[in-house]
C-alpha positions, 0 to 999 in steps of 0.5 A: 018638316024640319030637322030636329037635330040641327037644333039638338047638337047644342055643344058651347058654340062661344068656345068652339069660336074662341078655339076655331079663332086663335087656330087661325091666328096662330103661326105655324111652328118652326119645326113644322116649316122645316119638315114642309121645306124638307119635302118640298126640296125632297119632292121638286114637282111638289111647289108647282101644283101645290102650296104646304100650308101646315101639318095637320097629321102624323101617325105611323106610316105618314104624316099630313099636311093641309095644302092649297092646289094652285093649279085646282083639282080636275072634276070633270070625271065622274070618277073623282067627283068630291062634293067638298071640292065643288067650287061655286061660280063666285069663288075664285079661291083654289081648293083646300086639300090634305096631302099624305106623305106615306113613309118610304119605310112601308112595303110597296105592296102596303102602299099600293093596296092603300091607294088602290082601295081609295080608288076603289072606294070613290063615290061616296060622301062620307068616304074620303076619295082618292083625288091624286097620287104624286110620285117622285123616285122612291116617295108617295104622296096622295092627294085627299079633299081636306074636310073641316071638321072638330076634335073629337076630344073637343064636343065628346063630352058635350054632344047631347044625345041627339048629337051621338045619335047623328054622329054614329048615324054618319059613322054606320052608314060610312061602315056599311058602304065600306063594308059592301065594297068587301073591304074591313078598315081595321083602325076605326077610331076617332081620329079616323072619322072626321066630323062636323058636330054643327053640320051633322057631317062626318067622313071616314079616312085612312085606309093606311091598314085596311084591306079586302075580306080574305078567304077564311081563316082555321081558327077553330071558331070556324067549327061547328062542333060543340065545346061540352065538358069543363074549361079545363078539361076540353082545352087541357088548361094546366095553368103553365107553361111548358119549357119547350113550346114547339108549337108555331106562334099564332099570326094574325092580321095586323092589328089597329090601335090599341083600344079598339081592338076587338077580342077576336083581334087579341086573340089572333083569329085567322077568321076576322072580318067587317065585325072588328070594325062594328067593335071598333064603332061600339067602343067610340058610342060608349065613349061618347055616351060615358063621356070618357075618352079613352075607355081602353088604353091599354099598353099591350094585348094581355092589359087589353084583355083584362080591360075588357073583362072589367067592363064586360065580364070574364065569364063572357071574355073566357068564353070568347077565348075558347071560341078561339081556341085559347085559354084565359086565367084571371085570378084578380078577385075584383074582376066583375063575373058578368058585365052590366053596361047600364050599372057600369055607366051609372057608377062611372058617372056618378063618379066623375061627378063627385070629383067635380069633371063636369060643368053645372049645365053638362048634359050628364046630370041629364043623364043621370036622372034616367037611373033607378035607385039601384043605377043598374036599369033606366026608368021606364018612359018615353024621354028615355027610350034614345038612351036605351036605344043605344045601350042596346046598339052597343050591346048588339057591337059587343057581341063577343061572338063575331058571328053574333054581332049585327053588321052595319046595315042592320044597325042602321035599321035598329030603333035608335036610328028610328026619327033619321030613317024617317027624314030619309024617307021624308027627303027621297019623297020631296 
């Protein structure tokens, strides 16, 4: 049987190849020859193994450069088995790979624990491994396989439905093997997720803030009593505050990125787990499915929260801040009561589209032809039933309750995933 999808990820393969083109020929900027001069005079056993091709990278606590191993990669270990650096007999090219300069400004324990969960997560295709650590004095540099991948910015708007369906496919099933290992990644966002959209392939990277699931937490969440009685009157809301707070500040976990910041993460829950990344992951589908990127960008926690509110109602988010013991008082009179994903994704892109955002062959008029008059519900019908596969995916992401949200695992058994889990089957058979 042959893989529709390899058919379906129809995204405008003459401009992927104009862009993939002058990529190539373009030359690496002057800055970034300095700062690859700067490491190697800074680094001295670099040059020997390895040659500084370009930057490919740069966040908060490191930046990455694409790199050629002179010397290869050693793969005899079953340990450090990478598929993407398996050589064939022919090729006599030395392997591509992405070195990580971890920023001497981060803590040695912080440093530690991201190189010893790669180590620990080895083993499998869509989790980047740990290939080698450089050391020179106070400096770290780790040795990853370089994957060739795609902007997310650059097929987000165009991956037809078939395309999302794979995409979040590959994300699932990278979730669930991290997930299973007892590590949360907490900074899954797409610039994390390498994929491919011709290849159907992705992998998940940097684990620069990830960590083990700790023992929990006392956020009252963790209660099994029952809140009754009003808002106000259990959590002694008074809509101010006192001019002597002696009480210690909440601390939680650190963070992620703004924008895919679960509500538990906002409001600093001691008891967070795996399900901020299932959050995480529900907010990339939303933005692949409205085609919008970003939804959130927010510059702080209290914009994040109204965020939320505006697209999944602030009855829901002012329930979720009781779970944790916290109070919410929103007083604009525009914010919606009750979020509708459906009537939300209708309106938004009905209105991209009279603003002339999208080309005459977009997928999204495709879209668009699945909304009754009102736009708050799908048309009932067999074409449609991938695009309410995953709103009901996403809405099993939002789950405002962690403990009500699906894990990984179960979503990858969830109806949108139907035809992929059947080419598995198909593929295990053969």
């Amino acid at each position: 049987m042959t893989d529709p999808f390899k058919d379906e990820i129809s995204i405008d393969d003459k401009q992927f190849i104009r862009n993939s083109n002058l990529n190539s020929f373009d030359e690496v900027s002057l800055e970034v020859l300095e700062e690859m001069s700067k490491l190697e005079t800074n680094f001295p056993t670099l040059s020997t193994d390895y040659r500084l091709i370009d930057k490919i990278g740069e966040g908060t606590f490191s930046t990455v450069y694409k790199a050629e191993a002179l010397n290869g990669i050693k793969l005899n270990s079953e340990v450090w088995n990478s598929p993407p650096l398996k050589k064939s007999k022919t090729s006599k090219k030395n392997p591509i790979v992405a070195l990580k300069q971890i920023y001497v400004t981060s803590s040695p324990n912080r440093i530690f624990n991201e190189l010893n969960l790669l180590y620990m997560l080895t083993g499998n295709s869509r989790v980047a491994p740990l290939l080698d650590v450089l050391r020179y004095q106070d400096q770290i540099l780790a040795i990853l396989p370089y994957y060739h991948h795609y902007d997310f910015r650059d097929f987000y708007r165009d991956l037809p439905i078939k395309g999302i369906k794979k995409y979040l496919w590959e994300l699932f099933h990278a979730l669930d093997y991290v997930h299973d290992k007892g590590v949360i990644h907490r900074d899954l966002k797409p610039t994390n997720f390498l994929y491919h959209p011709f290849k159907g392939k992705g992998v998940l990277v940097d684990f620069g803030l990830a960590e083990r699931i700790n023992l929990p937490g006392t956020c009252p969440c963790l209660s099994k009593e029952k809140l009754v009685g009003s808002r106000h009157k259990r959590l002694n809301v008074k809509g101010a505050y006192p001019k002597i707070d002696n009480r210690p500040p909440r601390r939680a976990n650190r963070a992620g990125t703004r924008g895919f910041r679960a509500p538990e993460v906002l409001f600093k829950c001691t008891n967070q787990s795996t399900k901020i990344d299932i959050w995480s992951a529900g907010v990339i589908g939303l933005s692949l499915l409205m085609r919008k990127f970003p939804i959130f960008n927010s510059p702080d926690d209290t914009d994040a929260m109204l965020e939320l509110s505006w697209i999944f109602g602030v009855d829901k988010l002012v329930k979720c801040a009781e779970l944790h013991g916290c109070g919410l008082e929103i007083s604009m009179k525009e914010v919606n009561k009750s979020g509708n994903l459906i009537k939300l994704l209708h309106d938004f892109l009905t209105k991209e589209i009279e603003c002339d955002s999208f080309p005459e062959d977009s997928v999204v008029y495709e879209t668009l032809e699945l909304f009754n008059e009102e736009g708050d519900d799908f048309i009932n019908g067999e074409h449609y039933k991938d695009h309410i596969n995953l709103i009901n995916l996403l809405k099993s992401c939002f789950k405002m309750d962690p403990s009500k949200r699906l894990n990984a695992k179960q979503i990858l058994k969830l109806p949108f995933f139907s035809e992929l889990i059947e080419l598995d089957e198909e593929e295990v058979i053969l």
